[in-house]
C-alpha positions in Angstrom: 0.0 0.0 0.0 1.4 3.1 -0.9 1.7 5.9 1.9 0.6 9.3 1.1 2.7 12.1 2.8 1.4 14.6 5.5 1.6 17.9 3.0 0.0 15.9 0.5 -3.0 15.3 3.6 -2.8 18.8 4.0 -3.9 20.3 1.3 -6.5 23.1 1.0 -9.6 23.2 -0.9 -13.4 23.3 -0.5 -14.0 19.4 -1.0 -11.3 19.1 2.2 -13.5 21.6 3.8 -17.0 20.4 3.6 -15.1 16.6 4.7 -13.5 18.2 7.9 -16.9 18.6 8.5 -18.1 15.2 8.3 -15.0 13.8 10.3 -16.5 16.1 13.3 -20.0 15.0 12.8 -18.6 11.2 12.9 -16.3 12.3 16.2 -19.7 13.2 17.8 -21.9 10.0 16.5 -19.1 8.2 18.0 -19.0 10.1 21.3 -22.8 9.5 21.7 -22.7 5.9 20.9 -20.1 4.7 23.2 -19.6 7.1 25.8 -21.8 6.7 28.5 -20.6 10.6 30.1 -22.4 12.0 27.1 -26.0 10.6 27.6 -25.4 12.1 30.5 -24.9 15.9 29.4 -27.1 15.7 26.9 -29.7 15.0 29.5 -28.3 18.2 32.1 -28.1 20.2 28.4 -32.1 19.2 28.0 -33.0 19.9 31.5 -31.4 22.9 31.6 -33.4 24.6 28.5 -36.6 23.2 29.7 -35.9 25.0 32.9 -34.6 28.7 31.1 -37.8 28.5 28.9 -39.8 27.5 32.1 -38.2 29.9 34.5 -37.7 32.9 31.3 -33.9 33.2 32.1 -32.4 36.5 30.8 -30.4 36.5 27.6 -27.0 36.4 29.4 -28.3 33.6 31.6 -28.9 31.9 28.6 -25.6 32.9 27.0 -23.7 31.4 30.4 -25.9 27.9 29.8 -25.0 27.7 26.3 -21.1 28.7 26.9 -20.8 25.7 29.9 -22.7 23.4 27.9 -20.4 23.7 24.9 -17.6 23.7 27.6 -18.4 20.5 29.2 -19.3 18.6 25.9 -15.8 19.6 24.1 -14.2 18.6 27.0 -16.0 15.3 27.2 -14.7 15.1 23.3 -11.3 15.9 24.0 -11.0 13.4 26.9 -12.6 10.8 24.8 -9.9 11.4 22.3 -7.1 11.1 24.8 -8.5 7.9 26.0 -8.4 6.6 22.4 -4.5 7.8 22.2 -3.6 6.1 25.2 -5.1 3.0 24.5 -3.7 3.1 21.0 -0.3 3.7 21.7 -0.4 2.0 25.4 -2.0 -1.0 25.6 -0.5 -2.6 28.1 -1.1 -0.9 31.5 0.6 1.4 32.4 0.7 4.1 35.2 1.2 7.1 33.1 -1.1 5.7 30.3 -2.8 6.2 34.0 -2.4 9.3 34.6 -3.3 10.7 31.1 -6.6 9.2 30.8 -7.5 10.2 34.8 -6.3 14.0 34.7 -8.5 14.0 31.4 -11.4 12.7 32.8 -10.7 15.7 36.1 -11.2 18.3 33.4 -14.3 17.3 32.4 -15.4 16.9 36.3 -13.8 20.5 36.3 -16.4 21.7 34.2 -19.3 19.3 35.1 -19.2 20.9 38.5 -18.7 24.3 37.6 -21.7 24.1 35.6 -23.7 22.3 38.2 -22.7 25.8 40.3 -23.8 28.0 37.6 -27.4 26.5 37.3 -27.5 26.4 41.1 -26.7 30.1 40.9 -28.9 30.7 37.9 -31.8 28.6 38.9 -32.0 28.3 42.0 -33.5 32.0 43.0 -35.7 31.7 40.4 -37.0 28.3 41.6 -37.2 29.6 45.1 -39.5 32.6 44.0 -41.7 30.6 42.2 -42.8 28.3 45.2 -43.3 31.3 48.0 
């Protein structure tokens, strides 16, 4: 099989473009078939708009959901991808493979629990005023 060489990968055009697309779109089908993390954001992500339409957050309250939504689900992505490095290229155990996959997997608790903050701060009043 003949290899083809990384400037030749590389190269620009709109064809290249509209793929880059459909190698994201396949990076997410894959996140939401396998990684059981990600049912579990989409859920917070549909809780939490059923709650700004219910409670009528403001525009920047919505802007902050939407921001540490996008924050938590990239990182999910991103340690998902660093799982699938280690594992490629270690996989044997091995306590730095170790380390990598369990400082990846701390960002996105990181951001889980910054978020669950936010939409304690956001919600929370609101919720409060409408049951007194």
């Amino acid at each position: 099989m003949a290899t083809v060489s990384r400037d030749k990968l590389k190269e620009r055009g709109i064809k290249r473009f509209f793929k880059s697309f459909g190698y994201a779109v396949d990076g997410l089908v894959y996140a939401f078939k396998y990684e059981q993390n990600m049912l579990v954001h989409i859920l917070a992500t549909i809780t939490v708009v059923i709650l700004g339409i219910v409670l009528e957050i403001s525009p920047v309250e919505w802007l902050i959901c939407f921001l540490i939504i996008g924050l938590v689900i990239a990182t999910e992505l991103i340690n998902t991808s660093i799982e699938a490095v280690v594992d490629l290229t270690c996989p044997e155990t091995n306590p730095l493979a170790k380390v990598a996959k369990d400082t990846a997997a701390a960002a996105v608790m990181v951001f889980a629990i910054v978020a669950i903050l936010l939409a304690v701060f956001i919600f929370l009043p609101k919720i409060i005023t409408l049951i007194f």
